[in-house]
SEKETOR-348084 format. One record per atom (N, C-alpha, C): x, y, z; residue in three letters. Coordinates in steps of 0.1 Angstrom, whole numbers, plus 5000, padded with zeros to 4 digits. Layout:
BEGIN
XYZAla;...
END
This chain:
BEGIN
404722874281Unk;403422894274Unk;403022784265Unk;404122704262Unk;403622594252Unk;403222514255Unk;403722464269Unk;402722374278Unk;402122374284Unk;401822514284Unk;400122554287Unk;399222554273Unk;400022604268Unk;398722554254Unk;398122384250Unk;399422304254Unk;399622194250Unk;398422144262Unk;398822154274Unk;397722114286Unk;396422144283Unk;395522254276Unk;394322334271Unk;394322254262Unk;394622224256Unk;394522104246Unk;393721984248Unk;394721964259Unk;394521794261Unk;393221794268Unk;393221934275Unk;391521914284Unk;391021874280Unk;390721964269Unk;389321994259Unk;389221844254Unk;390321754246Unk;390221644243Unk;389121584249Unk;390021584262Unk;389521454272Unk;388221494274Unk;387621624277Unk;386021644278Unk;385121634263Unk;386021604258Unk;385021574237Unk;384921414238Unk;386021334247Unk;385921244244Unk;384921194253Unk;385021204271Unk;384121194281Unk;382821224273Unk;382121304266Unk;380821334263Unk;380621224253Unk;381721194244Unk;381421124230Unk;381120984235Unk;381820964248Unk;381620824254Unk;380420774260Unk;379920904268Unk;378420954275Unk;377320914266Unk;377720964250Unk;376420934247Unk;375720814240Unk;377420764237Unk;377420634232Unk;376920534240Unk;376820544253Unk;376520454264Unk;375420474266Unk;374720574264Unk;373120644268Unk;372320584258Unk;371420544270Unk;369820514261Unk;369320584254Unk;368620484237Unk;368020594228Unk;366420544231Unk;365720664236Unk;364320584235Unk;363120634225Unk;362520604220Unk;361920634211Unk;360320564214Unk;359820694212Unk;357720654213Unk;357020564200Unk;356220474207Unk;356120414195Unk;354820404192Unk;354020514198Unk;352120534200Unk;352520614188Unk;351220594177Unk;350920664169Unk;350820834173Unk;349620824184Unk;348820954190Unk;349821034198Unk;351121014198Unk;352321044205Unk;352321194193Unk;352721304201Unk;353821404195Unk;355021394195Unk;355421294198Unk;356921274194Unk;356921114189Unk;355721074179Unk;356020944172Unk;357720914163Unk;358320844169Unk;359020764162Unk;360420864165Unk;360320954172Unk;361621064173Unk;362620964180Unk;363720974178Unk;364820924185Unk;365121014198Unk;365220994210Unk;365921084223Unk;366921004228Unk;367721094232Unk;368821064241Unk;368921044254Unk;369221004262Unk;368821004274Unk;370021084284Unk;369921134289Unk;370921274295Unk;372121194305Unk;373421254304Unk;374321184310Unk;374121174329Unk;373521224332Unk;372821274343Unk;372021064349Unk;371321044334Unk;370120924338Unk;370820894323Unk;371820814325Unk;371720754307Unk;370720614305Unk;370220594320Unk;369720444314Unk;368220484320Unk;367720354318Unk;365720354317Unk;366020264333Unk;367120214340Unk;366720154349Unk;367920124352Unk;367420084369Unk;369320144377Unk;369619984388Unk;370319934392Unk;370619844401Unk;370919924410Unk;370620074416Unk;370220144429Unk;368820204429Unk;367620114437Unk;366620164436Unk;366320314439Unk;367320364446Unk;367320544448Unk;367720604438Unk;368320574425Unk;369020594417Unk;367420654409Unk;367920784401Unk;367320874391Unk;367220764374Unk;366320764366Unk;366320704361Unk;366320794344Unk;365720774334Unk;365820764322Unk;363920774321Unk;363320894318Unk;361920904316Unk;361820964304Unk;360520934292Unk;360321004284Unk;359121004285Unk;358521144288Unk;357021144282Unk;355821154272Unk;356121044264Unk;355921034250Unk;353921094248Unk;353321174257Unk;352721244257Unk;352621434255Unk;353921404258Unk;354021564260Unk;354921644249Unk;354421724242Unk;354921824227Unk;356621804232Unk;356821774247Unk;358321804246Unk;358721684246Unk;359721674233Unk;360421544232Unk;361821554237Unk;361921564250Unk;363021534257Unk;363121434270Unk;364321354269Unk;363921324283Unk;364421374293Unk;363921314309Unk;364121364319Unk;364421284326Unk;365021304342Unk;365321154354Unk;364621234362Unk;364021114368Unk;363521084375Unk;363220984387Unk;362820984398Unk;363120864407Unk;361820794403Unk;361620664406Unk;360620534401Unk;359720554414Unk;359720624419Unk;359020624433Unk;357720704434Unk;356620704437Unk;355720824437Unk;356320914443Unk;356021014437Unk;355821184438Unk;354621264447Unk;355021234459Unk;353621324465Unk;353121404469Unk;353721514462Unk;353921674461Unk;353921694447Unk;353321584440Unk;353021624423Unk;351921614417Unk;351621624405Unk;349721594401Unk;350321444400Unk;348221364400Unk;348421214401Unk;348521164414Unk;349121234429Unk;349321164436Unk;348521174449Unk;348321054456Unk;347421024466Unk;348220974480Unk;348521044489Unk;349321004499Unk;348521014514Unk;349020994522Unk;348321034534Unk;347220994540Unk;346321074541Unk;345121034548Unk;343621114545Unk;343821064529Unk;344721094517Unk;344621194516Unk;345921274506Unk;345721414502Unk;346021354487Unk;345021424479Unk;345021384463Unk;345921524459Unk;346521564447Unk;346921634437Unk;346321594428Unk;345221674422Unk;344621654411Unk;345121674397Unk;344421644383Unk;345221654370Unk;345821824372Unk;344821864378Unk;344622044375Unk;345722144385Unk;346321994391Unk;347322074404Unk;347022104420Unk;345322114417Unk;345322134432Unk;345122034440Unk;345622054453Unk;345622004467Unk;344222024470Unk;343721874472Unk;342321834481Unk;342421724492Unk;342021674500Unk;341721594507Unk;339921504509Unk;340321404502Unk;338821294502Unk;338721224513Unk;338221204522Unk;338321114538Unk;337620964529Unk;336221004524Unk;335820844523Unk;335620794537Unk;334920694537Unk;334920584550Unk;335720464552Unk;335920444568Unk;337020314570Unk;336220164561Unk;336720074557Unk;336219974547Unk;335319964538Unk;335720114535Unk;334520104520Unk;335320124505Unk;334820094495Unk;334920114479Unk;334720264478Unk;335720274470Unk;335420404462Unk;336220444446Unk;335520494433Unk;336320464424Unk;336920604423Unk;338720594423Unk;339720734417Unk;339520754409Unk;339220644392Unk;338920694382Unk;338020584375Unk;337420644365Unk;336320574360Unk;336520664347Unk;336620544335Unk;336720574325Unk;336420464314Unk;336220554299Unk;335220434291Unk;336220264294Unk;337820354294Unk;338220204291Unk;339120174301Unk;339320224315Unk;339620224329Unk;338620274336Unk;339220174352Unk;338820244362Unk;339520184370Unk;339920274382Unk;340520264395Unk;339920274405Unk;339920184416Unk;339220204427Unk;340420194438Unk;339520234456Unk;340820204463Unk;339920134472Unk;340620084481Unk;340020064493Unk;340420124507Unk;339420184511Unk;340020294526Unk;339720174538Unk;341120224547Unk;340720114562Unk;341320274570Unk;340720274582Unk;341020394588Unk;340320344605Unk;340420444611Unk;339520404623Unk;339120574625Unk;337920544640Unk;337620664645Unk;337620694662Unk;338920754664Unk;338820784679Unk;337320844682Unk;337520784698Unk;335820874706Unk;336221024704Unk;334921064700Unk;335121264699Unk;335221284685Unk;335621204674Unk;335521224664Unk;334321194654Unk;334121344645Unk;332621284635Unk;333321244625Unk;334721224618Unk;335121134611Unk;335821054611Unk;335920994600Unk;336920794604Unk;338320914598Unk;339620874604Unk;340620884597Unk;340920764588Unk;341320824574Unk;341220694568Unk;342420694560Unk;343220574551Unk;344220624543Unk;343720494534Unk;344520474520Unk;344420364508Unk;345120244512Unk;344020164511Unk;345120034518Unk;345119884501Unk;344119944494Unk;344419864479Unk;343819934468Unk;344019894456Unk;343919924444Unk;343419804436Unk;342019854432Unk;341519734422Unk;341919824408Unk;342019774395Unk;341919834385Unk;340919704374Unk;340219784365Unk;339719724356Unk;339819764345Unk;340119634329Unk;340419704319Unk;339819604312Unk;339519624301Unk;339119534289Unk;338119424299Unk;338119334295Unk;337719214307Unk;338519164318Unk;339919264321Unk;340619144330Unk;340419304344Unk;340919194352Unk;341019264368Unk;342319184375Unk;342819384382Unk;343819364387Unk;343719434397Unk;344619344409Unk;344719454423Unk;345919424436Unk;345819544435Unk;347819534449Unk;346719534463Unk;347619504470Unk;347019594484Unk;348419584494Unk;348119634505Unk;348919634515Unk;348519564525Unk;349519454528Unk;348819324537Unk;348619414555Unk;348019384560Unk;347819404571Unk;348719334580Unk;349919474592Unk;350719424598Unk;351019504612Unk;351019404625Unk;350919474639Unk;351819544640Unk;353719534635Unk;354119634636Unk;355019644624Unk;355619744617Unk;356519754606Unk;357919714611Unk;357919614598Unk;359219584592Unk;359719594578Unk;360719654581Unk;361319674565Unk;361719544560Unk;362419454569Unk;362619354562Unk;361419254550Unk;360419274558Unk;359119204551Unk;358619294541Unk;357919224531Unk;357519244519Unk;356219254519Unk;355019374521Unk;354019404528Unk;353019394514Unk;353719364502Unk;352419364494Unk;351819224486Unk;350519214479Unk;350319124480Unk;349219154465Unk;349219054456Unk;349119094439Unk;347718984436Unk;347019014429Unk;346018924422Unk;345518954408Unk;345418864395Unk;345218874385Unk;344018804378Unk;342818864375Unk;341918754373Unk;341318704377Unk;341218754395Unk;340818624403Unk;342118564407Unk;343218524402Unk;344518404412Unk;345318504415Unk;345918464427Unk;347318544433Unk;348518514423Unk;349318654420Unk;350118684414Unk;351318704422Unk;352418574418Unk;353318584428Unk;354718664422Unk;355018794427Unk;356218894419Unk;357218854433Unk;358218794427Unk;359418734434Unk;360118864440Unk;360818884453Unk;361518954457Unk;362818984449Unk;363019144455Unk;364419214443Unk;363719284435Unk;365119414436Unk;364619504431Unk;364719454412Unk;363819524404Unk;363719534391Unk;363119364389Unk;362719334394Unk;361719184394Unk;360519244389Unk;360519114380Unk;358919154371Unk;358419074368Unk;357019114362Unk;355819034354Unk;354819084345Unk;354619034336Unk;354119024322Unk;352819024321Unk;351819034315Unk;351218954311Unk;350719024295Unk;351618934285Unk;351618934270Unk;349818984265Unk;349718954268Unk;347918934264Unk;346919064266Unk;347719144277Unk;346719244282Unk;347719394286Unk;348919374281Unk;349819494284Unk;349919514293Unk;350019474307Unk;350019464322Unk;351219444328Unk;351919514329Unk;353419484333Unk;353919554352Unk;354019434363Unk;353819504373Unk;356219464376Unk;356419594382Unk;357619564383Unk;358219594395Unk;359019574407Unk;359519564418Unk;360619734411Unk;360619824421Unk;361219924421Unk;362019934432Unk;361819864445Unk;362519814452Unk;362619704458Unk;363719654461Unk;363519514464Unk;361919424475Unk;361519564482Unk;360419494488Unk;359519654491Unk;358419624491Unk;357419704492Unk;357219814483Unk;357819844474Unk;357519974461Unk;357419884445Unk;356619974443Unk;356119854427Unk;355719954415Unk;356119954405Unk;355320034391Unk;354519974384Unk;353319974384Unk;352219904374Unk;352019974366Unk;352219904350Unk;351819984338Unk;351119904331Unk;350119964325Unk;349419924315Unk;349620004302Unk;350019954293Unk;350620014282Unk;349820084272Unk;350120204269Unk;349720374262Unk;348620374274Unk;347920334285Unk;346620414292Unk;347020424308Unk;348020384315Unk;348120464330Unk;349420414328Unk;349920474344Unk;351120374351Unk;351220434365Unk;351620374373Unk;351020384388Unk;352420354393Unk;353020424402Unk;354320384411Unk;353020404422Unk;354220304433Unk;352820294446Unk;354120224456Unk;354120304467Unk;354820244481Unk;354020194491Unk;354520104500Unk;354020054511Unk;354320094523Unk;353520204536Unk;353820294543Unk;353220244555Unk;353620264564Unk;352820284578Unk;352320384585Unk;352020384598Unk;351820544602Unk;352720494615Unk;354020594617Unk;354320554625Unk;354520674636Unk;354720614648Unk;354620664663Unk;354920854658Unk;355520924654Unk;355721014651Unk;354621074644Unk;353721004637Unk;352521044625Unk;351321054640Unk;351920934647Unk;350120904657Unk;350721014666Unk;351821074668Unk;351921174678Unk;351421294674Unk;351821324663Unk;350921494658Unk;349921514654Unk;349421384648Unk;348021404645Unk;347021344653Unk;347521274664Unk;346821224674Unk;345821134666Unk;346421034659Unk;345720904653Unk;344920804667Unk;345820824674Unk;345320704684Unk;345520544675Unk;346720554669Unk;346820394664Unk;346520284673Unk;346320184675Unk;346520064679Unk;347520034687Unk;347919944692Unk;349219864693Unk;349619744684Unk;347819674681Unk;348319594675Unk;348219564656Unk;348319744655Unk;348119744639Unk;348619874637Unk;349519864622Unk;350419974622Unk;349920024607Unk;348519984610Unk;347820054595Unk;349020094582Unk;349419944578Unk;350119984561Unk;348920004552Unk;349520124544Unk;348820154535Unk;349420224522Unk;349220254513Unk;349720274502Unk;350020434498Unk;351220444493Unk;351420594484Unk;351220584471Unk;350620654463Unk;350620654449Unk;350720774444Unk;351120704428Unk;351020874418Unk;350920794405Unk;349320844397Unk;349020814384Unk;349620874374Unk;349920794362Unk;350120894353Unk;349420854341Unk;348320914335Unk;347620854325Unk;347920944311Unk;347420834301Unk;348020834285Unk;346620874281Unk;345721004278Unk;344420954268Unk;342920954276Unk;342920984283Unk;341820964288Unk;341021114286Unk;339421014285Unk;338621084275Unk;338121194285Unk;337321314274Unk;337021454283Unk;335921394294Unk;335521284294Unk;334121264306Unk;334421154317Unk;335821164315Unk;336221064332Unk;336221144343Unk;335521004351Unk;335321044364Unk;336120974377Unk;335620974385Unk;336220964400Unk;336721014409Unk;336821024416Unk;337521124426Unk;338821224422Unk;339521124419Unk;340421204410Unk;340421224400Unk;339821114391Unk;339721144380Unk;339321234371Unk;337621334376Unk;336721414372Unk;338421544371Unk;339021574381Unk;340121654379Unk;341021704371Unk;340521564357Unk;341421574341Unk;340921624328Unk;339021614342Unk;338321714327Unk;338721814327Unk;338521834310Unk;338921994311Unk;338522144311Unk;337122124316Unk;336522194324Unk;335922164335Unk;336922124343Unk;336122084357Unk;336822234368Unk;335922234375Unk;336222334387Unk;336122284395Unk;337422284406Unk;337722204413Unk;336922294430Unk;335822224439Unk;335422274447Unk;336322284457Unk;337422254460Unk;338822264469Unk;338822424471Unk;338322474487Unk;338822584490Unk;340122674489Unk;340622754478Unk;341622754481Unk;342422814493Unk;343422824496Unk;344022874509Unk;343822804520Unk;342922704519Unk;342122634537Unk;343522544539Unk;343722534547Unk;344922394553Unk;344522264546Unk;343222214551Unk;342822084550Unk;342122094545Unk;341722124525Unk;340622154517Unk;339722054511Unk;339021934519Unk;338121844521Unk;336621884508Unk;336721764498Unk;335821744488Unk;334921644494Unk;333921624487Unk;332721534487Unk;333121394480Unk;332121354478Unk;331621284468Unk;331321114468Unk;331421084483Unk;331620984486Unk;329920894484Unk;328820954475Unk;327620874474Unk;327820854459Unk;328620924449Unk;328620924435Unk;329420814435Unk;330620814441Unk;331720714435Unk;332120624446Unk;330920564453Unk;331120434465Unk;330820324451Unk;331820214456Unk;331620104447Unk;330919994458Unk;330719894455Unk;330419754461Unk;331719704467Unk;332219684456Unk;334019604456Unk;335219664455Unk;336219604458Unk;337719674452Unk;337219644436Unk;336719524431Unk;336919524416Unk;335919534408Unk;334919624413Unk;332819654405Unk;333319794403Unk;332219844390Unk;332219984384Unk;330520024387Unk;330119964397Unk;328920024401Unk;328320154408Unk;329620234409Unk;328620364418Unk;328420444403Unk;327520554415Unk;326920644404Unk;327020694391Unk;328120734394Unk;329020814379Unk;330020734376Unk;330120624379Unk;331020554368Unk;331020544356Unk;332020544345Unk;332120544334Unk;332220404326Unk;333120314331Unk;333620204330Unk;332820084324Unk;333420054309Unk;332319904302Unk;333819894298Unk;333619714299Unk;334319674299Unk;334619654281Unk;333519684273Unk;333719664260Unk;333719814258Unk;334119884261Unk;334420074256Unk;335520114248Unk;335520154239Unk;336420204232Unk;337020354232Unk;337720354235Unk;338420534240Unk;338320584226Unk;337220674227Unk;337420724212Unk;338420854213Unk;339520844201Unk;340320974202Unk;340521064202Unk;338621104192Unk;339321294193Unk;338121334203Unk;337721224214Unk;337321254227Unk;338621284241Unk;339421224237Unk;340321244245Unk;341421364246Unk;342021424259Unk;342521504264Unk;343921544259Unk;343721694252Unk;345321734245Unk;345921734258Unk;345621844266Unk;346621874283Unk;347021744284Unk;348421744282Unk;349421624298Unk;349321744310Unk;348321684321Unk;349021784331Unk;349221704340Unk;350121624338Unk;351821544345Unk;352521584343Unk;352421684337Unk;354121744330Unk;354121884341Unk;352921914345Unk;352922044355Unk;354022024364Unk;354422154367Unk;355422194375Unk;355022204390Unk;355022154402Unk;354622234412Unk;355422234426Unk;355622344429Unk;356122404441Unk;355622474450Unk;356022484461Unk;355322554470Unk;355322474484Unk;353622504492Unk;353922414503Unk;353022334504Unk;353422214494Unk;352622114491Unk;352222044502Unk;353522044510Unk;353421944521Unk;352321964530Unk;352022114537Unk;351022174543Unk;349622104535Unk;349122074525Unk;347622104519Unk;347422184511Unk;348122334513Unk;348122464504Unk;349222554500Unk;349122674493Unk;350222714488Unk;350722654477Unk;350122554470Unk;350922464461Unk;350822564448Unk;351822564441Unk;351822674425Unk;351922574416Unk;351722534409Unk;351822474390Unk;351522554381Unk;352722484376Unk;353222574357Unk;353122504352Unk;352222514340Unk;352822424325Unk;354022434320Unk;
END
């Protein structure tokens, strides 16, 4: 019996010390936005994700949503989420701020802005084609302009006849000059001046763009491949394997009167015209928010001056990035979200 007590002992030790070591090793991260509900709180980062960033790009990370009343953190993968709010996949299917599942077609090589706001805007660019028999272009996101203050930024996915993983399919501009982000995962770049931080989440083709306290954008580089052109009868090409982009927004502050395709989705009283229950629940809007460019704020309802100031007690209490959602996202419908 005594060396059973003595053994119960030592467990317990060795699990006080295992934790005491966990958390010594774990990241403390702390919010440092005023307009944060968890200004200045210390978190811990869970033995699960002790760190904010991993040398295995599959690897779960270290997140705090210094938006959200809950000051805890979470892991997470650095990858878009495309069965979550914010995200744009496919051909395309949006999840809007509000959770629901819509589909925007847009046309093959045109402008259109996701969001438009006093002090953002997002636009994409759609490339798609249209088999004979079809009254629409199938289309999916092949780049991302964004606009902020005075500067301009934009990714895209280079155009390629057939996929390789080995190749590095995206391609960066800042300003007007090509922005060259060196291969390898956790490779980055700065720019001091404008809070613009774009960073390699995997060694080639996945990237996180953040602009500091107002978005941040994970975005992969996809193809459609033979399996995608079999069920949905794409009729791809031979000599184009249409790469195009996954994404998922996550925005800090944005004011009650942003618009864009996705954007209008954060007001908070928007009603979302998305049928619900339909398979493929197909929205409009493609004469309100056609741009000129990947990088002009010229269609209709744009919001976007480059000298705008986000006033704050115009902007949005709801984080609904923090929404829960399950269901059968994958389908179009069936999707549930919880706060």
């Amino acid at each position: 019996m005594e060396i059973l007590r003595r053994n119960g002992l030592l467990i317990i030790l060795l699990l006080f010390v295992t934790g005491a070591v966990q958390n010594c090793t774990a990241e403390t991260k702390t919010c440092i936005s005023k307009t944060s509900p968890c200004h200045l709180k210390k978190i811990t980062c869970p033995a699960q994700c002790p760190a904010s960033t991993s040398t295995d790009p599959k690897a779960k990370v270290c997140f705090v949503n210094c938006q959200s009343p809950i000051c805890k953190a979470e892991c997470k993968v650095r990858k878009p989420n495309c069965n979550a709010p914010g995200a744009g996949c496919y051909d395309p299917r949006f999840i809007g701020g509000d959770g629901i599942v819509f589909y925007f077609h847009g046309q093959s090589n045109q402008h259109f802005s996701l969001v438009s706001d006093l002090n953002l805007q997002i636009n994409a660019r759609f490339i798609g084609l249209r088999p004979a028999g079809r009254i629409r272009d199938y289309t999916w996101i092949q780049a991302l302009g964004l606009l902020f203050d005075s500067n301009k930024f934009s990714l895209e996915a280079t155009p390629a006849e057939t996929w390789d993983d080995d190749i590095d399919h995206l391609k960066f501009t800042y300003n007007g000059e090509e922005l060259m982000l060196p291969e390898g995962h956790l490779s980055a770049w700065e720019s001091p001046k404008s809070g613009l931080t774009v960073e390699r989440t995997a060694d080639k083709n996945s990237v996180r763009v953040a602009l500091s306290e107002v978005a941040e954008i994970s975005v992969n580089v996809v193809s459609i491949t033979k399996e995608d052109d079999r069920i949905h009868n794409y009729h791809i090409p031979s000599d184009d394997c249409f790469a195009h982009l996954e994404v998922q927004f996550r925005f800090y502050g944005l004011s009650s009167k942003v618009e864009g395709v996705l954007g209008r989705t954060y007001q908070p009283d928007f009603e979302n015209p998305a049928k619900p229950g339909v398979a493929m629940p197909i929205v409009g809007g493609e004469d309100r928010y056609r741009t000129t460019s990947l990088l002009s704020s010229d269609c209709k309802s744009c919001m976007f001056s480059p000298a705008g100031v986000l006033d704050q007690k115009d902007s949005l209490v709801t984080e609904y990035t923090m929404l829960d959602c399950t269901g059968g996202a994958a389908s179009g419908n069936g999707i549930v979200c919880r706060r």
